[in-house]
C-alpha positions in Angstrom: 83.0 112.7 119.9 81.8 111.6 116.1 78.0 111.8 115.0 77.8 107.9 116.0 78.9 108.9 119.6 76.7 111.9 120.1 74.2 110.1 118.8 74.0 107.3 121.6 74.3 110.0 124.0 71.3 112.0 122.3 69.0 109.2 122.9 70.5 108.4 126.7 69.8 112.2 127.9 66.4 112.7 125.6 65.1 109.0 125.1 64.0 107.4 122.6 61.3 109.3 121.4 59.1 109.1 118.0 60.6 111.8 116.1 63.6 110.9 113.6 66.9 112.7 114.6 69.0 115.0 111.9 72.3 116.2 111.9 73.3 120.3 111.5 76.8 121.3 111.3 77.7 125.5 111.5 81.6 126.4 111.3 83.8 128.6 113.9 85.7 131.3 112.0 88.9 132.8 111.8 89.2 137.0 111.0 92.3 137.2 108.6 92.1 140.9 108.7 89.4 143.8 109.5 89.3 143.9 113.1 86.4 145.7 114.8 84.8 147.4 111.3 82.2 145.2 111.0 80.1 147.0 113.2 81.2 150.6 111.5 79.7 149.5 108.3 83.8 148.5 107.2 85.7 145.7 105.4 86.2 142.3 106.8 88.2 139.6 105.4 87.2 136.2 107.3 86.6 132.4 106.8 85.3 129.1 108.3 87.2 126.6 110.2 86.5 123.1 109.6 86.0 123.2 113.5 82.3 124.1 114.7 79.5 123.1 116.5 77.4 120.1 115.9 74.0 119.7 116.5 71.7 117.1 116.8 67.9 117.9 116.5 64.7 116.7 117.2 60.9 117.6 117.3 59.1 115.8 120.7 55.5 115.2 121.4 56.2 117.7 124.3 55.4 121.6 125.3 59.0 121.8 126.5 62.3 122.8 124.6 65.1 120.3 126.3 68.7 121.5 125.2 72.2 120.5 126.4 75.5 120.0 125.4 78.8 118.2 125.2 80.9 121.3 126.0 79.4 122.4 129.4 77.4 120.3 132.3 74.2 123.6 132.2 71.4 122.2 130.6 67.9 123.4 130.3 64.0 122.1 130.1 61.8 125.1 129.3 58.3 125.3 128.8 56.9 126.7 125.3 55.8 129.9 127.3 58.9 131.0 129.2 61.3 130.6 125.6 61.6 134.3 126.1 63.2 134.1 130.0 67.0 134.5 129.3 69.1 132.2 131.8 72.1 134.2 133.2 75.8 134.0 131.6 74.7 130.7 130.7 75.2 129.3 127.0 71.2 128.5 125.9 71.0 132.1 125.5 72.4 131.7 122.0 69.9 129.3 120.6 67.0 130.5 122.7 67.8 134.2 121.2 67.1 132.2 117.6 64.0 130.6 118.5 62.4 133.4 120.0 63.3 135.2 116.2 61.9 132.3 114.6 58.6 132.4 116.8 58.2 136.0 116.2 58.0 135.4 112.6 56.6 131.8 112.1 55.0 130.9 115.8 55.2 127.6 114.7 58.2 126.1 117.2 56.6 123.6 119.3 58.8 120.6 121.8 62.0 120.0 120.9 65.5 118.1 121.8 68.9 119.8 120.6 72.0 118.5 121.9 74.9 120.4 120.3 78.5 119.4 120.5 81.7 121.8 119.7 85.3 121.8 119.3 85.6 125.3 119.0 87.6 126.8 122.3 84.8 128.8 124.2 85.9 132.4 124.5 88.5 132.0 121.7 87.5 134.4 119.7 86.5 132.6 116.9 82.7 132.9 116.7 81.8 130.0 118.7 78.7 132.1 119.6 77.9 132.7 115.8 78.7 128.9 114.8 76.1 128.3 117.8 73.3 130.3 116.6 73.6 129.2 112.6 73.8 125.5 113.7 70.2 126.6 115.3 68.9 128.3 112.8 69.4 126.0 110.2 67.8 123.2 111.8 64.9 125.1 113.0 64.6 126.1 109.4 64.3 122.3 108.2 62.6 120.6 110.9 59.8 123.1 110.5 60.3 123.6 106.7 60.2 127.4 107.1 61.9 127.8 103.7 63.7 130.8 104.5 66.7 131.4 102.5 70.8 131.7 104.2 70.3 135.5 104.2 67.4 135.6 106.7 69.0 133.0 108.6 72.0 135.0 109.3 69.7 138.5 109.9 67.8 136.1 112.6 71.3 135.0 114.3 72.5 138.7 114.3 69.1 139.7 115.9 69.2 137.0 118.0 73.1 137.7 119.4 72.1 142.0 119.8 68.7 141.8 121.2 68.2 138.4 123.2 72.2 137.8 124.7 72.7 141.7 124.3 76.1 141.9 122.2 76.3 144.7 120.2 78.2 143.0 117.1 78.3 143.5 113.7 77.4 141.1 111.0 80.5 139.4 110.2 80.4 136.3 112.1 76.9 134.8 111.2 77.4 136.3 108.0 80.8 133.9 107.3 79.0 131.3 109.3 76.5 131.2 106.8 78.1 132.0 103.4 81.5 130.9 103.4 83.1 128.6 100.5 85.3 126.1 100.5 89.1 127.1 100.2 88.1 130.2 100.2 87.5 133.6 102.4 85.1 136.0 102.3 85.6 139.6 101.5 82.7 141.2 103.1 81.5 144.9 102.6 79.2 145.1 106.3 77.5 148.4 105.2 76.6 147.3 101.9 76.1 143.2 102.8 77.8 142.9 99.2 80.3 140.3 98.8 82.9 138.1 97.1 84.6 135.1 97.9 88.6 135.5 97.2 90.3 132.2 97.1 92.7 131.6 99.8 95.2 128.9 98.7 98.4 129.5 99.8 100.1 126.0 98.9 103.2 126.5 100.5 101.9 128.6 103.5 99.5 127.0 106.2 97.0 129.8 108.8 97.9 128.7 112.6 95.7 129.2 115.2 96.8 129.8 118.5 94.9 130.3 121.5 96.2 132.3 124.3 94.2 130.8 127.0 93.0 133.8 128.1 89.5 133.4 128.2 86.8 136.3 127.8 83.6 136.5 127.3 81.9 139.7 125.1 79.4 140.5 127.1 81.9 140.8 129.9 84.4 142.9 128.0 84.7 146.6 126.7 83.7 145.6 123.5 79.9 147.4 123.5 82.3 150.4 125.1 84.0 150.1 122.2 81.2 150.1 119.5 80.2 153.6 121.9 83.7 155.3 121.5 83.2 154.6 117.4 79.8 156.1 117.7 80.9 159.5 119.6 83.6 159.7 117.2 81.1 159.2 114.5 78.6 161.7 115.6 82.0 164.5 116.3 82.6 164.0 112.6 78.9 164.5 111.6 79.0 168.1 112.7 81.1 168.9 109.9 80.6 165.9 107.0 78.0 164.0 105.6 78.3 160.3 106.5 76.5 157.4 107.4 79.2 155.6 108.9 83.0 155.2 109.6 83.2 152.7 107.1 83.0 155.3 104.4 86.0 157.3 105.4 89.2 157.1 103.5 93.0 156.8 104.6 93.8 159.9 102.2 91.8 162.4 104.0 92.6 160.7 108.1 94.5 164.1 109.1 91.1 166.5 108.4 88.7 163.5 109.8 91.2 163.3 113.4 90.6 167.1 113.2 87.4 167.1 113.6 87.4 165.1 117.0 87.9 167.0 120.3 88.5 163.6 122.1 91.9 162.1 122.2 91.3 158.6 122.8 88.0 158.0 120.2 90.7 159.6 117.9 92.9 157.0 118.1 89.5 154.5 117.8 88.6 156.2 114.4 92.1 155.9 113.5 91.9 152.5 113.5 89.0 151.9 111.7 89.7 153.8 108.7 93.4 152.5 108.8 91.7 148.6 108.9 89.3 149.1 106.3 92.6 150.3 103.9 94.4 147.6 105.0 91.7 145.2 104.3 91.6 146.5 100.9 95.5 145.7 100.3 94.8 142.5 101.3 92.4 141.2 99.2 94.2 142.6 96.4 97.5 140.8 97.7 95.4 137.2 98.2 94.3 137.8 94.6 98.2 138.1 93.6 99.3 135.2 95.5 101.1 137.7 97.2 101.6 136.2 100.8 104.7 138.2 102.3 102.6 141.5 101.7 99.4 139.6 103.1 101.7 138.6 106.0 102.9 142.3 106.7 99.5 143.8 106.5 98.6 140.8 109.3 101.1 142.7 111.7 100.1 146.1 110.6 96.2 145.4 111.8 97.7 144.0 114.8 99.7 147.1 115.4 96.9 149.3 115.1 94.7 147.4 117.7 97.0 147.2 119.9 98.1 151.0 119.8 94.9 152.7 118.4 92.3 150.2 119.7 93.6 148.7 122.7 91.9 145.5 122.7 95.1 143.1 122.5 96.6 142.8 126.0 99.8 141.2 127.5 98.9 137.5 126.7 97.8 138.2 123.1 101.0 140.8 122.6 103.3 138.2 123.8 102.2 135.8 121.5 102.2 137.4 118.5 105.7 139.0 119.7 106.8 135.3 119.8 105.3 134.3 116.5 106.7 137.0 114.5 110.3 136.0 115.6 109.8 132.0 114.1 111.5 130.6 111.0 108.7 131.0 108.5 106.6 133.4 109.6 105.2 136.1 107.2 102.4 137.6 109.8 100.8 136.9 113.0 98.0 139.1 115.0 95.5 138.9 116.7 91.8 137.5 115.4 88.5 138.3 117.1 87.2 141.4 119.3 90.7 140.9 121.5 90.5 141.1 125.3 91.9 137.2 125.1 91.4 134.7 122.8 93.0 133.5 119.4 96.6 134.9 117.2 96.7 133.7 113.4 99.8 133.1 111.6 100.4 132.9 108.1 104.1 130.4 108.4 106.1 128.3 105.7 104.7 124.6 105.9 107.6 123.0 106.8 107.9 125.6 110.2 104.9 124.3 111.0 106.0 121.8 113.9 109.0 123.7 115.2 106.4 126.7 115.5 104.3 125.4 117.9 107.1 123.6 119.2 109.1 127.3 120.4 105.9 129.5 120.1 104.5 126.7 123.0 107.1 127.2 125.4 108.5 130.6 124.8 104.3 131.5 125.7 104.4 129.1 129.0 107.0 130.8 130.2 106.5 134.4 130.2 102.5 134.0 130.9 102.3 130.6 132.6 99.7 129.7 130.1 99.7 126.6 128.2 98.2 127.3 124.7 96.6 125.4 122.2 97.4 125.6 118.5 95.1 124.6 115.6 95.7 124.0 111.5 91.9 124.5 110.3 90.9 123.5 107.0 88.9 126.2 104.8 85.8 125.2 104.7 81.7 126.1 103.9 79.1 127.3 105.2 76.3 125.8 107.7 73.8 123.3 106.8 72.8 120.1 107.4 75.4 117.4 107.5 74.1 115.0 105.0 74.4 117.8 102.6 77.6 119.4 103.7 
């Protein structure tokens, strides 16, 4: 549906009203490597899809907030004093977690219409929920004029996504949401919040996207069981050393760190995490370098690691990458997002592109009895509103 389209429907669900309607675009993202350290204080390497959410926004002369959407028939009419009621499983938790933020700190959000539209695959794994709650606060930002700068915008999102829906993430995905760069990704320190953007422009290599089909939902998952196992391994190696965080660990000392943890499955958690953050490192150094085979290998090392040390991968995302690796072309393929389900990315010559999906696509259907879908993303920026984008 193009802005044209959505806008037609806009005025058929909300009226015509008096108020002029803008336009608000906030990109999904894609994790190239640093799986599950975001929320350690680790390394992350991500960047945005040219696939999002967009969202279509409007002040009305009303006490009620009226949202819905393209992507699911739920939509909601609240009044201005029951924004803080949460609505069960059910998508408007996301923006409504933003607004509440923003009335905490401004008290100035009065009646409005927001009709978003995405074409990122719900439960994917890559941050529709993120590209969701940026789109929000962006516009909320400019309809009101509340002048706050991308930084707060993405501390509001992240509040909005632990406190309000009740995810325990890190800052990663609102943080690419908001920051990335064109053609490039973002190498993101999450303890520090310090940053650089490392271009990603592999000419003769092209990212694929491929989602499993195996739908899951965070809140549903073991992922806050996972942010606890980090945390008892954490306060194990406290005892002994002086840290703030797994993210400060290093790969040279992992055998005295394991030591110091009675419990043999948050072992193998805090084995991955300080094996990630290393290999996020190499990484960045290889994108620097232009060197794409060792970028590729360090894809199914990460992968590796999740699924032995982690264990958030499963048989549909195993099987795919499994397939992937075994293509003409393909330098590295695991999976992206917290796992349980979701999205693989593979880094594949361009000209393997079509047979790829092609053998990848029925290789999949047969041993899961999934169809997947498959994507070619362009590299793009950061959210904002779409006259300006």
């Amino acid at each position: 549906m193009d802005i044209a389209e959505l806008r037609s429907e806009f005025i058929r669900l909300f009226g015509e009203g008096k108020g002029e309607v803008f336009e608000f675009f906030a990109p999904g993202r894609v994790n190239l490597i640093g799986e599950h350290t975001d929320y350690n204080n680790g390394y992350v390497l991500p960047a945005a899809l040219s696939f999002g959410t967009y969202l279509l926004a409007r002040k009305n002369d009303g006490n009620t907030l009226r949202l819905a959407t393209t992507n699911f028939e739920y939509k909601a009419e609240i009044g201005l004093g029951k924004l803080a009621e949460k609505h069960d499983g059910e998508w408007v938790n996301y923006p409504l977690g933003v607004i509440n933020e923003f009335n905490k700190q401004m008290k100035t959000i009065g009646g409005l219409d927001l009709y978003y539209s995405g074409n990122i695959p719900a439960g994917a794994g890559l941050s529709s929920s993120a590209s969701i709650e940026l789109v929000t606060a962006v516009a909320i930002n400019d309809l009101y004029d509340c002048g706050l700068d991308t930084m707060e915008l993405i501390r509001i999102s992240l509040r909005a996504e632990r406190e309000f829906v009740g995810v325990q993430c890190g800052i990663m995905d609102q943080f690419i949401v908001g920051k990335a760069r064109k053609k490039s990704a973002l190498f993101l320190n999450c303890g520090t919040e310090q940053f650089v953007h490392v271009p990603f422009t592999p000419e003769n290599y092209r990212l694929v996207i491929a989602d499993t089909r195996k739908v899951r939902k965070l809140s549903d998952s073991k992922y806050n069981e996972r942010v606890a196992e980090c945390q008892a391994g954490l306060a194990a190696i406290k005892q002994t050393m002086h840290i703030g965080s797994l993210g400060e660990l290093s790969i040279e000392t992992i055998d005295e760190i394991l030591g110091l943890i009675d419990d043999a499955v948050v072992r193998k958690r805090v084995r991955h995490i300080v094996s990630e953050n290393r290999r996020v490192l190499d990484a960045v150094k290889a994108l620097m370098n232009k060197e794409f085979e060792l970028f590729g290998e360090l894809m199914n090392q990460s992968h590796d690691s999740l699924r032995d040390d982690y264990e958030v991968t499963g048989f549909e995302l195993d099987t795919m990458v499994d397939i992937s690796r075994k293509q003409d072309g393909v330098l590295g393929s695991r999976m992206t997002g917290a796992g349980f389900g979701g999205c693989t990315v593979s880094l594949l010559h361009k000209d393997e592109v079509d047979n790829f999906m092609r053998n990848v696509k029925e290789d999949y259907q047969k041993k899961t009895g999934l169809l997947p879908d498959f994507y070619l993303p362009g590299i793009v920026g950061g959210a904002g509103k779409v006259t300006e984008l």
